[in-house]
ZAVEX-118777 format. One record per residue (C-alpha): residue number from 1; residue in three letters; x, y, z. Coordinates in Angstrom, 1 decimal, always signed. Example, Ala and Ser with C-alpha at 12.3 -4.5 7.8 and 13.67 -1.06 7.14 Angstrom:
- num|residu|xx|yy|zz
- 1|ALA|+12.3|-4.5|+7.8
- 2|SER|+13.7|-1.1|+7.1
END
This chain:
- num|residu|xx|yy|zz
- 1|UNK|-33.7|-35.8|-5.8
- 2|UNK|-33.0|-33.5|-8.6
- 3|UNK|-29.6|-34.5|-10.9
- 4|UNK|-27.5|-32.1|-12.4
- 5|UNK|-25.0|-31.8|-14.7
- 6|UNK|-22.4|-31.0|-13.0
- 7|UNK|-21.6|-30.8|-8.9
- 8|UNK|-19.6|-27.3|-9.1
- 9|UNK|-19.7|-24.6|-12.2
- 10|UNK|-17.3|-22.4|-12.3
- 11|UNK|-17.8|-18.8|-13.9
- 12|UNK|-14.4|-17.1|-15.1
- 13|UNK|-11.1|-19.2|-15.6
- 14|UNK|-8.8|-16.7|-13.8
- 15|UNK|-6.2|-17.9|-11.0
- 16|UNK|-9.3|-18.5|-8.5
- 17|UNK|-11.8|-19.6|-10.9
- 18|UNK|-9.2|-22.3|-12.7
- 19|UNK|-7.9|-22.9|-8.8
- 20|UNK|-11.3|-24.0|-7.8
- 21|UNK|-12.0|-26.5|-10.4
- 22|UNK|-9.3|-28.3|-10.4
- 23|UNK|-9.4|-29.2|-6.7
- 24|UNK|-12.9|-29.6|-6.6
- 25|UNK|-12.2|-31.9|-9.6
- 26|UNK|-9.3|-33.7|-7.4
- 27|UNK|-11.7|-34.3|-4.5
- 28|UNK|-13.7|-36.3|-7.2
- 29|UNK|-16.2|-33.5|-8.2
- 30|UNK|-17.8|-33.4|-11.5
- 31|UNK|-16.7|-29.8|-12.3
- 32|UNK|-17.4|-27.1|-15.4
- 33|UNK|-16.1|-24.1|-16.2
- 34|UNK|-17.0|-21.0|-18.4
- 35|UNK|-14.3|-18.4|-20.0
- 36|UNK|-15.3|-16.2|-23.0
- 37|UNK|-11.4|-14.8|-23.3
- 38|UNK|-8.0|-16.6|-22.8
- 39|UNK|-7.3|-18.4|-19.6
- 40|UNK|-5.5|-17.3|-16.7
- 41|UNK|-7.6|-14.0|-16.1
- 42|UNK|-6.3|-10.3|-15.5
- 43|UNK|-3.3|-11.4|-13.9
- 44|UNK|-1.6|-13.7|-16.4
- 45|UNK|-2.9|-11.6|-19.6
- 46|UNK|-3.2|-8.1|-18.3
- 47|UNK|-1.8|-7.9|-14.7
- 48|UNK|+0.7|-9.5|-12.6
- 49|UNK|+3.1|-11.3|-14.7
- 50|UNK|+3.5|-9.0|-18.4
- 51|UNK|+3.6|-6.1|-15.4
- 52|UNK|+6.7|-7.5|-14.0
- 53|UNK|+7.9|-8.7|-16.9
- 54|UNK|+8.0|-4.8|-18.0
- 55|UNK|+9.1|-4.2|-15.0
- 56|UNK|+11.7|-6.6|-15.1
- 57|UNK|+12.3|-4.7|-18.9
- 58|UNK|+12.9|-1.0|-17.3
- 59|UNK|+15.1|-2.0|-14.6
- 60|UNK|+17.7|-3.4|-17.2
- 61|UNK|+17.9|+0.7|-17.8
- 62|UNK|+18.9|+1.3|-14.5
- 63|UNK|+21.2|-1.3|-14.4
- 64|UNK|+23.1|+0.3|-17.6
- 65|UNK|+23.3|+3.6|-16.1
- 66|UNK|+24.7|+2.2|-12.7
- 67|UNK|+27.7|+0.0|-14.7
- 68|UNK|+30.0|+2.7|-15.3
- 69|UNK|+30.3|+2.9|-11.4
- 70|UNK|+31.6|-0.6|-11.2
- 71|UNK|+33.6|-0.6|-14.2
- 72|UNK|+31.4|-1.0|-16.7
- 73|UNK|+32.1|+0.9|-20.0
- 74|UNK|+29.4|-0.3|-22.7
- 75|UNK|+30.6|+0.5|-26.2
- 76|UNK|+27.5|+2.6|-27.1
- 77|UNK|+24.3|+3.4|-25.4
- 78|UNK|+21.8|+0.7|-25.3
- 79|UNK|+19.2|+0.7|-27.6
- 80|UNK|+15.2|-0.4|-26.1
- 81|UNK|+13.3|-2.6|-29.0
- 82|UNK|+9.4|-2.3|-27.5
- 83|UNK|+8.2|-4.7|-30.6
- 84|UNK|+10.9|-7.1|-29.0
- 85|UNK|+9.7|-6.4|-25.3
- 86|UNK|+6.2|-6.8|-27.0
- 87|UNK|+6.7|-10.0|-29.1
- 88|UNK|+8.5|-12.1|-26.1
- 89|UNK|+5.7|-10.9|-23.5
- 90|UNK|+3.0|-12.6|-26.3
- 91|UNK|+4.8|-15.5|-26.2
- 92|UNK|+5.1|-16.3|-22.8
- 93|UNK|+1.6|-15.4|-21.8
- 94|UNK|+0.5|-18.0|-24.2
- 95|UNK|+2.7|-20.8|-23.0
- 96|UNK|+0.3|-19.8|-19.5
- 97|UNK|-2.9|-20.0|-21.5
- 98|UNK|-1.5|-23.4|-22.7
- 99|UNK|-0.5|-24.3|-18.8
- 100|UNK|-3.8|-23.3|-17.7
- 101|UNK|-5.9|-25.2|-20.3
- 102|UNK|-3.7|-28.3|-19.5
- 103|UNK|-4.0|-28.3|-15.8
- 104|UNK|-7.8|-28.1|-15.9
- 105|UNK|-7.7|-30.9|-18.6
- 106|UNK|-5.4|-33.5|-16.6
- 107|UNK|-7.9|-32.7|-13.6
- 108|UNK|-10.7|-33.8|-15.8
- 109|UNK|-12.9|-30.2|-16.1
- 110|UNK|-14.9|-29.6|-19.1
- 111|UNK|-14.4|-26.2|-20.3
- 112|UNK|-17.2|-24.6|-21.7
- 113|UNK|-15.8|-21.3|-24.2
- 114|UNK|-18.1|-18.8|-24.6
- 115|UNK|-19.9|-16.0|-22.1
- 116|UNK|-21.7|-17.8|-19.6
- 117|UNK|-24.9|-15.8|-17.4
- 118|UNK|-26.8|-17.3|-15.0
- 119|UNK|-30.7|-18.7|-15.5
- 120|UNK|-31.4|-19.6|-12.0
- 121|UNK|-29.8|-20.7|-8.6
- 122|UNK|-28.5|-23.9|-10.7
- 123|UNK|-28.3|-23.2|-14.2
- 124|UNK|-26.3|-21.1|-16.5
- 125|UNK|-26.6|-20.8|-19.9
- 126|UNK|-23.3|-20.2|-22.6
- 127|UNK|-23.8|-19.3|-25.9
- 128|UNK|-27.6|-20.8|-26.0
- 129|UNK|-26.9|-24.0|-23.8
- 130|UNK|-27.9|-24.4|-20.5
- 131|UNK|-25.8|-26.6|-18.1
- 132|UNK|-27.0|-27.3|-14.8
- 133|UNK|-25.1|-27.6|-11.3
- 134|UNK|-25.7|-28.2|-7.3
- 135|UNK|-23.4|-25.2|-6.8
- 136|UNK|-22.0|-22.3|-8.7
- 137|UNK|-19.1|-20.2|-8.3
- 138|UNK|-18.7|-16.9|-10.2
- 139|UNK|-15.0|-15.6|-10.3
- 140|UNK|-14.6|-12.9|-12.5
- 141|UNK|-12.5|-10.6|-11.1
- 142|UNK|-12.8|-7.2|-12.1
- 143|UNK|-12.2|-4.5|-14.7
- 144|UNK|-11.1|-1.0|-15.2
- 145|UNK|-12.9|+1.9|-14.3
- 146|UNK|-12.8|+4.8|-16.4
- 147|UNK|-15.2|+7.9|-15.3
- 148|UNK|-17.5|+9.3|-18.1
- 149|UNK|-16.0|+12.7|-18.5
- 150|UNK|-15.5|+14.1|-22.3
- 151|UNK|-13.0|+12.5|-24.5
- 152|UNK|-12.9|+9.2|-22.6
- 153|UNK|-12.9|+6.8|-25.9
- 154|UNK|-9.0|+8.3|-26.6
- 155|UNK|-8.2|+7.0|-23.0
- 156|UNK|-6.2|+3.8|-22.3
- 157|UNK|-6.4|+1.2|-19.1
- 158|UNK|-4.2|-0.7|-17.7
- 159|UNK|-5.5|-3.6|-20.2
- 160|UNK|-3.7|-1.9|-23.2
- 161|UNK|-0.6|-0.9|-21.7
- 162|UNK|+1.3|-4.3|-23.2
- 163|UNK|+0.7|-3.6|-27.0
- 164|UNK|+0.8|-0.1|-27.3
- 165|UNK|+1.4|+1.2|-30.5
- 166|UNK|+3.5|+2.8|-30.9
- 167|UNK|+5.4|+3.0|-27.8
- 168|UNK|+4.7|+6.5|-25.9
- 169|UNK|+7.1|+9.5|-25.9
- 170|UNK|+5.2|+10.7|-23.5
- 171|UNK|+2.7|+9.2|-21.3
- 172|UNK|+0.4|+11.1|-18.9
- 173|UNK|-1.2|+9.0|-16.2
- 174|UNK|-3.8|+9.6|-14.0
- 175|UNK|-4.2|+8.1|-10.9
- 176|UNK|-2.5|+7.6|-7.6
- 177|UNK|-3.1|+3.9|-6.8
- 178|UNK|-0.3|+0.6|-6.8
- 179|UNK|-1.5|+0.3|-10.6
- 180|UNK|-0.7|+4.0|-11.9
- 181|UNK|+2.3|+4.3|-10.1
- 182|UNK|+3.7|+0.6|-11.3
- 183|UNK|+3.2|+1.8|-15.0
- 184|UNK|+4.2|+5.3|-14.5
- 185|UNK|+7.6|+3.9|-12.6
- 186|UNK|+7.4|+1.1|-15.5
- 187|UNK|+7.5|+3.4|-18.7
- 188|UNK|+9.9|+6.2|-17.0
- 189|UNK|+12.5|+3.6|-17.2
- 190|UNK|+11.4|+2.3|-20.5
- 191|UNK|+12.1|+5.9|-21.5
- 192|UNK|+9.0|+7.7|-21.9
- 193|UNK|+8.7|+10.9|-20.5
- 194|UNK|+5.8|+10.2|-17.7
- 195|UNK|+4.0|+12.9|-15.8
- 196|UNK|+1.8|+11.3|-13.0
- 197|UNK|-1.5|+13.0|-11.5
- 198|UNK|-3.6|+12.5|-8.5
- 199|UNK|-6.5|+14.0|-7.6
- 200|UNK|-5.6|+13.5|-3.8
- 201|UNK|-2.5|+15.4|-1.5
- 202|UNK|-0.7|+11.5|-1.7
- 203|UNK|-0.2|+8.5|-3.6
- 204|UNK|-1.3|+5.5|-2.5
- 205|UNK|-3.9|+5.9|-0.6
- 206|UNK|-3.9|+2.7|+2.5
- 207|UNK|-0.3|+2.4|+2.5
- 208|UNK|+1.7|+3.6|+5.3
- 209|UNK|+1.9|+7.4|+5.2
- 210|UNK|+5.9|+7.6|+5.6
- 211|UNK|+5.8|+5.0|+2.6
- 212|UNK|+3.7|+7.0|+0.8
- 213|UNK|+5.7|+10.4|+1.1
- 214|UNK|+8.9|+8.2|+0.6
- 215|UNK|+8.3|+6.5|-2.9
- 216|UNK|+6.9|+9.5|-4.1
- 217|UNK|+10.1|+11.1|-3.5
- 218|UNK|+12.0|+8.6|-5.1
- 219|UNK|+9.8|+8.0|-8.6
- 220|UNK|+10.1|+12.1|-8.5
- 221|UNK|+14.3|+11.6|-8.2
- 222|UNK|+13.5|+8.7|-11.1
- 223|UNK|+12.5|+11.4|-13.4
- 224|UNK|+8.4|+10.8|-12.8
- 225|UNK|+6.7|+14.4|-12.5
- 226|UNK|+4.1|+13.6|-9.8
- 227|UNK|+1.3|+16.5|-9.8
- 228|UNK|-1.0|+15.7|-6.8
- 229|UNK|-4.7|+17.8|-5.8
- 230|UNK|-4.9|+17.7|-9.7
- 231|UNK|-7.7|+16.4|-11.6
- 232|UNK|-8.3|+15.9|-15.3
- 233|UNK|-11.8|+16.9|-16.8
- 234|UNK|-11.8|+15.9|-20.3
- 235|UNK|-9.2|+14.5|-23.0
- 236|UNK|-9.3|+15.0|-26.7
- 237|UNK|-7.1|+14.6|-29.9
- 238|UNK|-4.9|+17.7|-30.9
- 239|UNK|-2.3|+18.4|-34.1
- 240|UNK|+0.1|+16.9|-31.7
- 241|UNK|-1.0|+14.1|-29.8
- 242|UNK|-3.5|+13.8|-27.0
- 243|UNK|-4.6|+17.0|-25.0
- 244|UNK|-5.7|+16.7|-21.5
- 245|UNK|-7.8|+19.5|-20.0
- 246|UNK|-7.6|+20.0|-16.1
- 247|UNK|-10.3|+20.9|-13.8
- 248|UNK|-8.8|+24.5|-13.2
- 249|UNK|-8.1|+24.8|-16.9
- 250|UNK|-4.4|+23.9|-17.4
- 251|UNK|-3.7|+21.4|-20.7
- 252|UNK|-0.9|+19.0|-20.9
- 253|UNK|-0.1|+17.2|-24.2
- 254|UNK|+0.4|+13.2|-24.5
- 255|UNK|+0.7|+10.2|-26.9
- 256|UNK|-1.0|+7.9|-24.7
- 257|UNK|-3.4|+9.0|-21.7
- 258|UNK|-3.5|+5.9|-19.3
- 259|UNK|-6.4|+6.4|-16.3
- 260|UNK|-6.1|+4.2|-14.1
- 261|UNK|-8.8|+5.2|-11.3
- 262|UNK|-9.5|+1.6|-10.1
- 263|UNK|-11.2|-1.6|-10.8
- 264|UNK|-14.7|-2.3|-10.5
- 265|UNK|-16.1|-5.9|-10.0
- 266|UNK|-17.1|-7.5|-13.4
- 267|UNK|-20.6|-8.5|-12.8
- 268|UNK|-22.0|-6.9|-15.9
- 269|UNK|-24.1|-9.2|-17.9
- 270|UNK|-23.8|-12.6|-16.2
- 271|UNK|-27.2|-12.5|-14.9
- 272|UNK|-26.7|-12.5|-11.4
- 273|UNK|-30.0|-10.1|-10.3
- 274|UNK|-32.2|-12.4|-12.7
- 275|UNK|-30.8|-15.2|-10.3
- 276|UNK|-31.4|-12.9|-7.3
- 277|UNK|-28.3|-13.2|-6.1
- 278|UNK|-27.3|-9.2|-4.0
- 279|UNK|-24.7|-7.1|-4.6
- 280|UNK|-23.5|-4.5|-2.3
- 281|UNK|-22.8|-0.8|-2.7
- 282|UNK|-19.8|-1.2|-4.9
- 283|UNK|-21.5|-3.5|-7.1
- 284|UNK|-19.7|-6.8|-5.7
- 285|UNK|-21.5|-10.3|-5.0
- 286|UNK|-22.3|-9.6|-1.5
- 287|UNK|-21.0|-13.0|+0.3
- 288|UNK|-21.0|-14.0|+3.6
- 289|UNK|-18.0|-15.6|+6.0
- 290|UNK|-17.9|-19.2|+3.6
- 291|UNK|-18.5|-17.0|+0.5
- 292|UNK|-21.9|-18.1|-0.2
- 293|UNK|-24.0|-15.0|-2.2
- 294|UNK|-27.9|-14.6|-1.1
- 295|UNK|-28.5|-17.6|-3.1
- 296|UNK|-27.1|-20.6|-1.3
- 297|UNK|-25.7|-22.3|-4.2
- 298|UNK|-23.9|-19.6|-5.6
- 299|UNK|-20.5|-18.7|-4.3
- 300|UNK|-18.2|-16.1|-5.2
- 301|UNK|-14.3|-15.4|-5.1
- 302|UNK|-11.8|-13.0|-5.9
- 303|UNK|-12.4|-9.4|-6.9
- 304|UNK|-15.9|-9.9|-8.1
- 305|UNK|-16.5|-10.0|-4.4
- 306|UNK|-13.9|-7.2|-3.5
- 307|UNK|-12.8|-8.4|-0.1
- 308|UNK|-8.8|-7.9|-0.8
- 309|UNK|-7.6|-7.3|-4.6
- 310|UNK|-5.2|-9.6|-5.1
- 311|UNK|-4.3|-12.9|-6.8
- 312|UNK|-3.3|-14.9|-3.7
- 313|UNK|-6.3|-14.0|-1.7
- 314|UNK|-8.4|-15.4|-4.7
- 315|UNK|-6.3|-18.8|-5.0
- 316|UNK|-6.9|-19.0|-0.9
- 317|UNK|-10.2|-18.1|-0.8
- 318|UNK|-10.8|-21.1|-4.0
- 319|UNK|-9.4|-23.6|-1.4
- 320|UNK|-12.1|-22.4|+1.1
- 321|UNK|-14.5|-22.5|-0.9
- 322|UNK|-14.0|-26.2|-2.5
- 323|UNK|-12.8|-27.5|+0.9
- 324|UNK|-16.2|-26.4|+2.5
- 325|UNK|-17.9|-28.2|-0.8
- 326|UNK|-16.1|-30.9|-1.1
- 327|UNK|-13.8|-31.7|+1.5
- 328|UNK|-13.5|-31.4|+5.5
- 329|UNK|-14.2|-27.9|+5.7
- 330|UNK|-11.5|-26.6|+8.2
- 331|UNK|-9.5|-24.6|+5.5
- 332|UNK|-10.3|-20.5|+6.6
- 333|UNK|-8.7|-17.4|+5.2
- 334|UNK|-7.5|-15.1|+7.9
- 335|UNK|-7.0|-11.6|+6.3
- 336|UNK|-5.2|-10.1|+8.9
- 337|UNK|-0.9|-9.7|+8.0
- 338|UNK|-1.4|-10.5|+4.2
- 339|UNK|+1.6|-8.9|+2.2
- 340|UNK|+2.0|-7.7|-1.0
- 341|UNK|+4.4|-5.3|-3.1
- 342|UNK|+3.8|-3.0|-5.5
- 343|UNK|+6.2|-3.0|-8.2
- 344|UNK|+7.2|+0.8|-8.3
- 345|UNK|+11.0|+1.6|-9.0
- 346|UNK|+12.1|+1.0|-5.8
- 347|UNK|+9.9|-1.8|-4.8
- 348|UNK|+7.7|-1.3|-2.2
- 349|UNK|+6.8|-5.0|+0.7
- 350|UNK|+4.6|-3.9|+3.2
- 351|UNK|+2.6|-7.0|+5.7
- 352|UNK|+0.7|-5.8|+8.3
- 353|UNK|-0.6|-2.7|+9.9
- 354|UNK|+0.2|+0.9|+8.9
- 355|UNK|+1.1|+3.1|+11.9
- 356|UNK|-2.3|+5.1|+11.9
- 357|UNK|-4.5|+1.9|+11.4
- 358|UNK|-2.0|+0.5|+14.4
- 359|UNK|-2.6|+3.1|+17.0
- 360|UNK|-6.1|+2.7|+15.9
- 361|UNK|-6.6|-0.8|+16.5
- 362|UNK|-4.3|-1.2|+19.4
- 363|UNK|-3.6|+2.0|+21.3
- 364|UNK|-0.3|+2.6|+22.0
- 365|UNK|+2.5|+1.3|+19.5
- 366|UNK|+6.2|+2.0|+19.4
- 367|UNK|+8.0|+2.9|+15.6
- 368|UNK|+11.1|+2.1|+14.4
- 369|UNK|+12.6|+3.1|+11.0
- 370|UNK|+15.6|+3.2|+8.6
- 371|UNK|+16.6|+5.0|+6.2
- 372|UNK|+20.0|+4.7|+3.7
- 373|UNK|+21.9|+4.3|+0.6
- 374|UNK|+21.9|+0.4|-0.1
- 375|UNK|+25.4|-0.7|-0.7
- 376|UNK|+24.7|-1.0|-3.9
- 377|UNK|+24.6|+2.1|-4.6
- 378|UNK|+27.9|+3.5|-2.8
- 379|UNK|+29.7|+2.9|-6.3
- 380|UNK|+26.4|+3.2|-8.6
- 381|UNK|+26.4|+6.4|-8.8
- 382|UNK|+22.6|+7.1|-8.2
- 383|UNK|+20.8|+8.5|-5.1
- 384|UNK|+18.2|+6.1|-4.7
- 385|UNK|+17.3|+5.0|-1.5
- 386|UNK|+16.0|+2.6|+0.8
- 387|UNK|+13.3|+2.7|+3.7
- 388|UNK|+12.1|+0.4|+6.7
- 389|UNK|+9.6|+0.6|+9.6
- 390|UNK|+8.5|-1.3|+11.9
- 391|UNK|+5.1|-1.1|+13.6
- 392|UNK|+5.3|-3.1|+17.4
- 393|UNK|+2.2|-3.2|+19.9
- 394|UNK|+3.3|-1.6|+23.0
- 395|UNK|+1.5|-4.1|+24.9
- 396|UNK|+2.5|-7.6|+24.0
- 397|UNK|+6.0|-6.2|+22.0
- 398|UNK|+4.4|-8.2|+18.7
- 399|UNK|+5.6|-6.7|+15.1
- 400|UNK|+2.0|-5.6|+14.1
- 401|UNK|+3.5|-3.7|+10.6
- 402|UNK|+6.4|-4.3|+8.7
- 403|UNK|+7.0|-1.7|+5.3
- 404|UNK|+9.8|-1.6|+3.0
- 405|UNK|+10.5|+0.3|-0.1
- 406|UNK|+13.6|-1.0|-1.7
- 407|UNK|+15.5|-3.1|-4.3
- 408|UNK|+13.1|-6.7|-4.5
- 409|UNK|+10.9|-5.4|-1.1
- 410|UNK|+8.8|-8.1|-2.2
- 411|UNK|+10.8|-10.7|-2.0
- 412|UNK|+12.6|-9.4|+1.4
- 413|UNK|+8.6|-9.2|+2.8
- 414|UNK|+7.4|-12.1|+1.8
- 415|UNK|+9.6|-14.1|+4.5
- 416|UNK|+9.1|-11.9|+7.3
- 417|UNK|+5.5|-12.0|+6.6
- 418|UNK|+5.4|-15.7|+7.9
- 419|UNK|+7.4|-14.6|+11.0
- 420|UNK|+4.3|-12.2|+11.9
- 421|UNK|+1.5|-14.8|+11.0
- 422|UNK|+3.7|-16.7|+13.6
- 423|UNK|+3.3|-13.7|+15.9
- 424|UNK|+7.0|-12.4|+16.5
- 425|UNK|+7.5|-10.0|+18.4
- 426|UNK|+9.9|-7.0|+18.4
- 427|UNK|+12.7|-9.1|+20.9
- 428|UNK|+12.8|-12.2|+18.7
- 429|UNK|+13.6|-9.8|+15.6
- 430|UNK|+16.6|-8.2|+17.8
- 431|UNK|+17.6|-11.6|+18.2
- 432|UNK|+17.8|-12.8|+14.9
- 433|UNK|+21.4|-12.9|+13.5
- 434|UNK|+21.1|-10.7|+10.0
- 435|UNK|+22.5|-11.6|+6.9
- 436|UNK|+24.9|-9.2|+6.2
- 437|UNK|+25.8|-7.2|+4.2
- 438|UNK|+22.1|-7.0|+3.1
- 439|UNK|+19.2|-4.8|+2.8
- 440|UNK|+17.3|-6.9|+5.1
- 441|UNK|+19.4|-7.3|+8.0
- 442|UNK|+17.9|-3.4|+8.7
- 443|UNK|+14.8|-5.2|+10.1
- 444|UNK|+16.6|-6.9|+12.9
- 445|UNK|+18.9|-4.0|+13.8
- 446|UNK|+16.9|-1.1|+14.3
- 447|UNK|+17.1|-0.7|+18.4
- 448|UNK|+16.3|+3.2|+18.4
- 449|UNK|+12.4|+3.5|+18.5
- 450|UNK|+10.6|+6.8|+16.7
- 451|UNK|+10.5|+10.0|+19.5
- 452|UNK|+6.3|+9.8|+20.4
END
């Protein structure tokens, strides 16, 4: 029987890749693990946390506007230090590198620095040395797409938006996904002027259509310009700044251009045809139901297999993974009702089906929604407000989809989101004593369903 160097190899030491080899190393595995850049992956460096840290940053402007309403007079206007902003984010995202590189030390997992590619179905090779394994997982997530028009080496991704410098008067971005309309909400309140463009008629394409047309609404109210059925055609530098040429000819002027048109999985260079391992028609690591590639001892998680983009799916789909390797094998994913938020100013929480893919999928549904001032904002002075609906199928009265777009949505959505795993339905939400006054309480009051 052949030996190997190690049982599992991990490739990538994001939040799946670094989740996988620690519990494969607690079950008693002998575990490597490859990372050419710091630990922790696009959402500690580049993602999740400095993205909510920032937006965590711009909501303090909001807060200093809405004082005066509550009796607030600040001596002078506030004054926004981005070095500061900067300088703090640096620090804290390398106490998480340090966390990371601890965790998979105390679990006993070599890490191997440098870019790893694959040799064969049990070998990959880092910086000249090969290291062998019985099975291999490759989680490298994914990176930014940027199409190849003219000009596109003055454009930014999300990747830079943390150090720019210096910080943008005016920021143009295009897209209409959760990521350009987190940093266009994100540097509007930081203070840049931000215009916003989308090829499409809506934002957010896959989100619920009333959310869509709702938070559009409100980042427009924020001071966002949102320019949708618009597409850019080229960039290039000007006296002035950045110029951005539009497909019918317009040109708008900027200090930074961010695109963010969507991720691609980051399978570039790691070997994986030379292996033969298949990818599909996005360029993913095709997998199958265990998330096994076309070669058996190669596995792969997260967004470099582009199942469902976020962090959490990639931690739970780890535990599959090492729990079909190394333990009893009865840990399954079920993507069905996974939330998530987008950190837009207001929040969106949304779990579940949106009303089209509802009726879709189970015929006749029944709608309720909300929509109103928070109380918050009776004495803040500003017309932001807040929206709920409820998606219940007709047949067995279960909540099916549950949307919010408010203060902390996430947080609000994240608890009903185990009530619909559970299966609730629409009566045991009308029996639920709310918490009042609060936000949330809307989602067990609403009694008046949608006309149709």
């Amino acid at each position: 029987m052949r030996t190997f160097d190690f049982d599992l190899f991990v490739i990538g030491g994001g939040s799946g890749g670094v989740r996988a080899a620690r519990m494969a190393a607690q079950h008693g595995a002998r575990v490597g693990l490859a990372e050419a850049a710091d630990l922790g992956g696009t959402c500690v460096n580049v993602g999740c946390i400095p993205k909510k840290l920032y937006s965590y940053a711009a909501g303090y402007a909001e807060s200093f506007e809405e004082a005066a309403g509550y009796g607030w007079n600040l001596p002078k206007a506030p004054k926004f230090d981005w070095a500061h902003l900067k300088a703090q984010r640096a620090k804290e995202i390398a106490r998480l590198n340090g966390v990371y590189a601890s965790l998979l030390k105390n679990s006993g997992v070599k890490l191997v620095t440098g870019w790893a590619q694959l040799v064969d179905a049990h070998t990959v090779q880092v910086d000249g040395k090969r290291h062998t394994a019985r099975h291999l997982l490759v989680a490298t997530g994914g990176t930014p797409f940027v199409p190849d028009i003219p000009g596109r080496e003055h454009i930014a991704t999300s990747d830079a938006m943390f150090d720019l410098d210096p910080f943008p008067k005016r920021l143009l971005v295009v897209g209409g996904g959760y990521i350009a309309c987190e940093f266009a909400s994100i540097f509007n309140g930081l203070g840049s002027k931000v215009t916003q463009l989308h090829r499409r008629a809506h934002l957010l394409t896959g989100f619920d259509d009333d959310v869509r047309q709702f938070v559009a609404n409100e980042m427009g109210k924020a001071g966002v310009e949102v320019r949708l059925n618009v597409e850019a055609a080229s960039v290039a530098r000007g006296p002035h700044g950045l110029v951005v040429t539009l497909a019918r000819g317009q040109q708008l002027e900027a200090d930074t251009v961010l695109f963010a048109t969507g991720r691609v999985p980051n399978t570039q260079g790691l070997g994986l045809e030379a292996a033969g391992v298949a990818l599909d028609d996005r360029g993913a690591v095709a997998v199958d139901a265990q998330y096994r590639s076309s070669v058996p001892s190669i596995y792969a998680v997260g967004d470099v297999s582009t199942r469902v983009q976020l962090t959490p799916v990639a931690l739970a789909e780890a535990m599959a993974v090492v729990d079909a390797l190394f333990g009893q094998g009865k840990r399954k994913l079920d993507y069905e009702f996974i939330p998530t938020a987008v950190f837009t100013h207001p929040n969106i929480g949304t779990c579940g089906y949106t009303e089209i893919d509802a009726r879709a999928r189970f015929g006749d549904v029944t709608v309720f929604s909300s929509e109103f001032k928070s109380l918050r904002h009776t004495l803040s002075g500003r017309s932001e407000r807040t929206f709920m609906k409820l998606v219940v199928q007709k047949s067995t009265d279960r909540v099916v989809g549950l949307h919010m777009v408010g203060a902390d949505a996430g947080e609000v959505v994240q608890g009903f989101a185990v009530a619909m795993r559970a299966g609730a339905t629409k009566a045991l939400f009308d029996s639920t004593v709310g918490i009042h006054p609060t936000a949330a309480e809307e989602f067990v009051t609403m009694r008046e369903p949608m006309p149709g």
